[in-house]
C-alpha atoms as one frame of an Amber mdcrd trajectory, in Angstrom:
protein
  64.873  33.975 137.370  61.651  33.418 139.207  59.150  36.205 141.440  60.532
  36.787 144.835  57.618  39.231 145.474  54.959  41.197 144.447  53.043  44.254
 145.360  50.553  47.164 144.674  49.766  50.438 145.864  47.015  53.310 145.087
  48.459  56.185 142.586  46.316  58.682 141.160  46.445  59.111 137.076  46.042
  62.147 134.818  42.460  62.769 135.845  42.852  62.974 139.431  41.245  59.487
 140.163  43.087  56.517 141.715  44.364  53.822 139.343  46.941  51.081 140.260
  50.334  50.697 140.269  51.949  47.154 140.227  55.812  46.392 141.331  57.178
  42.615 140.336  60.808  41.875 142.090  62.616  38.547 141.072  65.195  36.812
 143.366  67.517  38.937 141.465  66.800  42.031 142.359  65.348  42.657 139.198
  62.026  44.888 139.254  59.203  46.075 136.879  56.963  48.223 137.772  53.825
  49.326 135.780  50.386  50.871 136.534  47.150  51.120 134.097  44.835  53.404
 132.552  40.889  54.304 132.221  38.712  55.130 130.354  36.110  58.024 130.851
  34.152  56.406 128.067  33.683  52.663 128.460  32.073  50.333 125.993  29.704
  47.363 127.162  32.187  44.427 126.389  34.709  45.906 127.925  36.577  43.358
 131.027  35.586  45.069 134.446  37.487  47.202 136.253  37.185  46.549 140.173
  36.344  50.520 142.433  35.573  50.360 146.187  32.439  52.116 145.895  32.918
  54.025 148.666  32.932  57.934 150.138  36.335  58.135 149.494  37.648  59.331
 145.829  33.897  59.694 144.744  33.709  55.828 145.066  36.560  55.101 142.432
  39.154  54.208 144.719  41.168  50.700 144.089  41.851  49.733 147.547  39.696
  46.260 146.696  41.594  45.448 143.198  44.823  46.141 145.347  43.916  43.619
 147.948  43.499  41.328 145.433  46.685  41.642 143.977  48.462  41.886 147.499
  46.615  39.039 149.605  45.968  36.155 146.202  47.573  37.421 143.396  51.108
  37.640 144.470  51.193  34.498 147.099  50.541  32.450 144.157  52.923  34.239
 141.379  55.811  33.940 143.653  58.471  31.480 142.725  57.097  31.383 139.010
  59.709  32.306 136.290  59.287  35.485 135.499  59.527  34.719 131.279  56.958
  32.635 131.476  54.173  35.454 130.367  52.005  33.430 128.565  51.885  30.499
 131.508  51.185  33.627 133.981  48.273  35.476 132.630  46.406  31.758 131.806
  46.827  31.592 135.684  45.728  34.800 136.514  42.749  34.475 133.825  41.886
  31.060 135.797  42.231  32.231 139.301  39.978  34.939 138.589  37.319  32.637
 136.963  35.156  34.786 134.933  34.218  36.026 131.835  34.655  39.468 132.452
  37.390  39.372 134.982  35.219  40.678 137.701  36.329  38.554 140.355  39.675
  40.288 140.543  38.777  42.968 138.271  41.142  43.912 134.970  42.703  46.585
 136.543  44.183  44.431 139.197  45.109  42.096 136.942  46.729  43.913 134.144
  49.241  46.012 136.242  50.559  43.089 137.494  50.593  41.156 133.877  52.158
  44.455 132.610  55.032  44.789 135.839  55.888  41.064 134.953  56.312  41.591
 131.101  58.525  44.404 132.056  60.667  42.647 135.032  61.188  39.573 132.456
  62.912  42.465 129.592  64.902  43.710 132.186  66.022  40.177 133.855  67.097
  39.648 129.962  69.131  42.838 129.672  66.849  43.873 126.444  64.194  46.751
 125.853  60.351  46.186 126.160  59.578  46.098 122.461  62.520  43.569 121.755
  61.484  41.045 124.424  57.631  41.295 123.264  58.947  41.890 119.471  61.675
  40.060 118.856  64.171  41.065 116.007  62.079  42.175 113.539  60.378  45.070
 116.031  61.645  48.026 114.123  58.412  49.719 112.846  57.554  52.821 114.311
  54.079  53.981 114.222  52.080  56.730 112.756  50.709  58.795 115.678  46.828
  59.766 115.619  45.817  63.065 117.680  42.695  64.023 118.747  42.806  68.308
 118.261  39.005  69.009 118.724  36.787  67.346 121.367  33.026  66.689 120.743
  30.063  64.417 121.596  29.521  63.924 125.375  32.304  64.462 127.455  32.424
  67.924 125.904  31.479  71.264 126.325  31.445  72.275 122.310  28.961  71.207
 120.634  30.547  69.422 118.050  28.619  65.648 117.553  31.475  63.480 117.284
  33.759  62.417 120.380  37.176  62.745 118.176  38.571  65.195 115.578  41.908
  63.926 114.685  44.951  64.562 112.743  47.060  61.991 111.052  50.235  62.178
 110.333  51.060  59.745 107.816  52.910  62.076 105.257  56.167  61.634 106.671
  59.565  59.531 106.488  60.501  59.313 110.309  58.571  59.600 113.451  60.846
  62.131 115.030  59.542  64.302 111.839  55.523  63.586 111.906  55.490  64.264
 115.757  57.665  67.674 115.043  55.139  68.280 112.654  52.360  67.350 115.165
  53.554  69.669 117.703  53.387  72.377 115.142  50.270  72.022 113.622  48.336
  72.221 117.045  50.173  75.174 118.004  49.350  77.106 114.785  45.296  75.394
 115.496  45.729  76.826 118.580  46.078  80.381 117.502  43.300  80.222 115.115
  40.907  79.388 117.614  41.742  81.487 120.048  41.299  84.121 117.295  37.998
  83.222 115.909  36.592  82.238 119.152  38.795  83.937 121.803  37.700  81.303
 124.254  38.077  77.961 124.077  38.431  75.365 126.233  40.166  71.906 127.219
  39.911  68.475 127.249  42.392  66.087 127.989  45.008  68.081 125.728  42.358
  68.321 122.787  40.674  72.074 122.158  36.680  72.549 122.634  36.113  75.630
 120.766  32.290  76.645 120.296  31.625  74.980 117.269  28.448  73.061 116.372
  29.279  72.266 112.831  31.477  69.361 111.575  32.140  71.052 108.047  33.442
  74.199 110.183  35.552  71.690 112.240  36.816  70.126 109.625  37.782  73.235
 107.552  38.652  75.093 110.640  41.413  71.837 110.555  42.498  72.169 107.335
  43.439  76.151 107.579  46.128  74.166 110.765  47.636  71.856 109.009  48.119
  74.728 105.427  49.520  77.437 108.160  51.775  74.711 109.547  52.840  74.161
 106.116  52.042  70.513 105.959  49.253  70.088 103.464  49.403  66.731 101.908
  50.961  65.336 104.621  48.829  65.405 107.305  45.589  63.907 106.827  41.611
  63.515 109.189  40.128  61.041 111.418  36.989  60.904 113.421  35.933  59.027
 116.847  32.151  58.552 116.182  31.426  56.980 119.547  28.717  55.574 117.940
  27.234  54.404 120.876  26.889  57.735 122.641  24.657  58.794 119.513  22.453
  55.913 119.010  19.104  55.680 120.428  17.908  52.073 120.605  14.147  52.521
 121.124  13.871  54.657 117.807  16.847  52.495 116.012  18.185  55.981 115.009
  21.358  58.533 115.856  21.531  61.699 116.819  23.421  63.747 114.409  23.771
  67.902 114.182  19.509  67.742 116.130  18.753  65.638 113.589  17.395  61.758
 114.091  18.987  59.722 111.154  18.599  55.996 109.843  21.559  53.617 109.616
  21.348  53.951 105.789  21.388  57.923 105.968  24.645  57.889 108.162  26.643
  55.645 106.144  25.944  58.407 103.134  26.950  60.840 105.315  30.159  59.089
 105.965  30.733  58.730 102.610  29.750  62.690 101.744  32.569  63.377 104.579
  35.134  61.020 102.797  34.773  62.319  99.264  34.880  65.813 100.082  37.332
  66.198 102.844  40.688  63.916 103.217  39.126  61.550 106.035  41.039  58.568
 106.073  40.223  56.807 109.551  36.436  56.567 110.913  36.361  54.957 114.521
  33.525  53.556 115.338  30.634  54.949 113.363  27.678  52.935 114.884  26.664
  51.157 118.225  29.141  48.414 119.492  26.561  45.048 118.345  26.096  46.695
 114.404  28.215  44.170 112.761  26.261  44.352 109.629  26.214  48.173 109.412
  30.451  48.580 110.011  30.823  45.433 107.424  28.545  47.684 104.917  30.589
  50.759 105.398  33.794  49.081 105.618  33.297  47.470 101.932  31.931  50.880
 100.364  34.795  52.483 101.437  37.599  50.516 100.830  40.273  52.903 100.961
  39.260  54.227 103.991  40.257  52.988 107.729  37.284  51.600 109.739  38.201
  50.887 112.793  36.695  48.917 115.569  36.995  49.938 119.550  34.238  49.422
 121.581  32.778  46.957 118.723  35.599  44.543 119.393  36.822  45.669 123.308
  40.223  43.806 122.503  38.413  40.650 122.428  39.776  37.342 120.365  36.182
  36.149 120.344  34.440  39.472 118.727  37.095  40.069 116.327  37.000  36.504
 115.025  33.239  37.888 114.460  33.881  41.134 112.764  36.751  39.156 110.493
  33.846  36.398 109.467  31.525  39.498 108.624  34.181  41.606 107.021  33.357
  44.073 109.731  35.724  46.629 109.825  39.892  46.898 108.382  41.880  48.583
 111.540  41.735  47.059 115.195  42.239  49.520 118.344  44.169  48.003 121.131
  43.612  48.666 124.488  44.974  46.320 126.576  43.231  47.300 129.739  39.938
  46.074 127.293  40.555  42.577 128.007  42.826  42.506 131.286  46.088  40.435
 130.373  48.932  41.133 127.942  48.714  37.501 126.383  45.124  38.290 125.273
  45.788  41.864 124.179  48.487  40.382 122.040  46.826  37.573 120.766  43.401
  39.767 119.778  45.799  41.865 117.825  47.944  39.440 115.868  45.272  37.305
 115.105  43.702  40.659 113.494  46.788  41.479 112.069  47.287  38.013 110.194
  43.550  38.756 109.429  45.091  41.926 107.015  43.859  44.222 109.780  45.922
  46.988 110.561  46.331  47.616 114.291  45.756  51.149 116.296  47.524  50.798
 119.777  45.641  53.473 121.953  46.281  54.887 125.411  42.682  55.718 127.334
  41.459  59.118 128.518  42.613  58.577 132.111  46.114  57.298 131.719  49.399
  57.674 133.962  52.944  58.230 132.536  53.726  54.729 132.037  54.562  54.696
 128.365  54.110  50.582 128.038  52.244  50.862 125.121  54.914  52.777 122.991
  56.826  49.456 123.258  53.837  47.382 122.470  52.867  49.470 119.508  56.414
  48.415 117.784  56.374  45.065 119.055  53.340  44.774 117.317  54.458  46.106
 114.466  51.367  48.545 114.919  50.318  50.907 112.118  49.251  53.292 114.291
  49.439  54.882 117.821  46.864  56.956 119.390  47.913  59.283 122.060  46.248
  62.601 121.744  47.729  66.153 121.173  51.238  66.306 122.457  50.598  68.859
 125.086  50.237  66.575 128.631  52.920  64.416 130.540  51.183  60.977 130.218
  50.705  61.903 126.544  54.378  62.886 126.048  55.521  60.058 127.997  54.409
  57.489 125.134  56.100  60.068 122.268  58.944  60.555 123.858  59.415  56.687
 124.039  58.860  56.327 120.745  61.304  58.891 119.991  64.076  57.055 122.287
  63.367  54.044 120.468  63.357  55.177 117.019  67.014  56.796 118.226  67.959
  53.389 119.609  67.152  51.381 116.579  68.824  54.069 114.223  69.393  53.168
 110.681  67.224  49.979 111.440  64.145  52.327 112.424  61.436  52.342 109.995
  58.051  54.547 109.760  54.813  53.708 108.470  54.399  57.024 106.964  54.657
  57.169 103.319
């Protein structure tokens, strides 16, 4: 089974801005098809995404990264077997020559990486997560949703990008999305009640709160009128980066300009009096030494690194030397190929790191990473509230899956 053909085409995803989408056909007919996500908020390390920088689409169309894929990608995948994943993103890593992919850009690359992962399950006759799993993919993941939307890309006034619930109290995943589902209704109600307006982004609410004690509490009263205390549990998205200024080696936090060593005891204030068990990136993607700090004092807690690692093998073998950090996030569209996104996470993994497969802010309704996330035997999955199509698209996956593997299924919660 070997390509016959390849080609791309402009699609638009759940922001309204064009992304990619990637078919792969064998010489037996068989296809896969995949496109790829964005992110609105990007960190430095990130592989490069390729835009035409022109009037059209506000400059962010993909026209360019299509080309590529269309005019030198495909002539030289075609008559390559289409198992051979591994042997086809080291080529595509190669022809594209540099460090941060921006010759073809990541987005090119990875919807074709991802069509030929899924053409090869399908030439085999088996789901996604078994051909990138094997036998032993039967975990399903604890979902993480952002409810409340902060920090910059919001219009409360709420510091932190991410107020999340999750939902690790549970015995199946069917159950702790059900549960999901419920508690953001009943949060939904609330606001409107104490706030009458609110407003939305991406499927998260952005009531008029500038307080993260109100946030959290406001949280709390949810997940008690839902009827699920004890079971479902907080996170927070720092986006450290966004509140860091460099010159003054200081963050921004509630008007208030606070050292390194003042933030981690606020982090710790949070943790013992409110059930916080996940903090995503708390400081600016190059403080090794401050998420290693945290990360030992508290132990129990999930620190996890995004935009410190960017779903790179070489920074994570840094934060694992340093002790930076327990809990990867995956983003595959990070680093550009499904090899590397796979190998950054199980080499994490093997490091006792748990892994956090995410979606990004601009995403399409592939759900892709639903499969990944139990092929990797991922602890968690991060896909937002349950309230938009590209969102649902990744649950409802999971929820086919966890039917499909029955008795066999197993969930992380608990």
């Amino acid at each position: 089974m070997v390509i016959e053909k390849i080609f791309a085409r402009e699609i638009l995803n759940s922001n309204g801005r064009p992304t990619i989408e990637a078919t792969v056909i064998t010489n037996k007919g068989i296809e896969g098809t995949s496109s790829v996500p964005s992110g609105t908020s990007k960190g430095k390390h990130e592989a490069r995404e390729i835009y035409d920088d022109e009037a059209r689409f506000r400059g962010f169309g993909v026209r360019k990264a299509i080309d590529n894929i269309n005019q030198i990608i495909a002539p030289k995948l075609v008559g390559k077997e289409i198992i051979r994943q591994s042997e086809i993103d080291n080529f595509l890593i190669k022809l594209d020559g540099t460090e941060d992919k921006s010759k073809l850009g990541s987005n090119g690359m990875l919807a074709v990486s991802l069509a030929v992962s899924k053409a090869a399950a399908s030439s085999l006759g088996i789901p996604l997560y078994k051909y990138l799993g094997g036998i032993i993919a039967n975990r399903l993941p604890i979902p993480i949703a952002t409810v409340l939307a902060g920090g910059k890309y919001s219009p409360s006034r709420l510091d932190f990008e991410d107020y999340m619930l999750i939902m690790s109290g549970f015995n199946k995943f069917s159950e702790a999305l059900e549960a999901l589902a419920e508690t953001h209704y009943c949060l939904g109600n609330i606001l409107k009640e104490k706030y009458e307006v609110i407003q939305d982004v991406g499927g998260a609410y952005a009531p008029p709160i500038n307080n993260n004690i109100e946030a959290f509490e406001v949280m709390l009263n949810a997940i008690d009128q839902a009827g699920y205390s004890g079971k479902i549990f907080l996170g927070l998205d720092i986006a450290g980066n966004e509140l860091y200024n460099k010159e003054g080696d200081y963050y921004k936090i509630s008007g208030e300009n606070i050292s390194t060593d003042k933030l981690i005891h606020y982090y710790k204030e949070i943790v013992r009096q409110y059930p916080v068990v996940l903090i995503e990136d708390p400081f600016h993607d190059d403080d090794f030494e401050s998420f290693s700090i945290l990360t030992s004092e508290l132990n129990e807690t999930q620190i996890v690194g995004d935009d410190l690692f960017a779903t790179n093998l070489s920074r994570i073998r840094q934060g694992i030397e340093k002790k930076a950090c327990n809990t990867l996030l995956v983003k595959v569209n990070q680093i550009g190929t499904l090899t590397e996104a796979c190998n950054a996470a199980l080499f994490a993994k093997n490091n006792n790191y748990k892994l956090a497969v995410s979606m990004r802010s601009n995403d399409t309704n592939d759900s892709f990473i639903a499969d990944l996330a139990v092929a990797l035997g991922a602890f968690e999955i991060k896909c937002g509230s349950p309230v938009r199509s590209e969102r649902n698209a990744k649950y409802n996956r999971l929820l086919k899956i966890e039917l499909e593997l029955g008795v066999d299924a197993h969930y992380f919660g608990n």
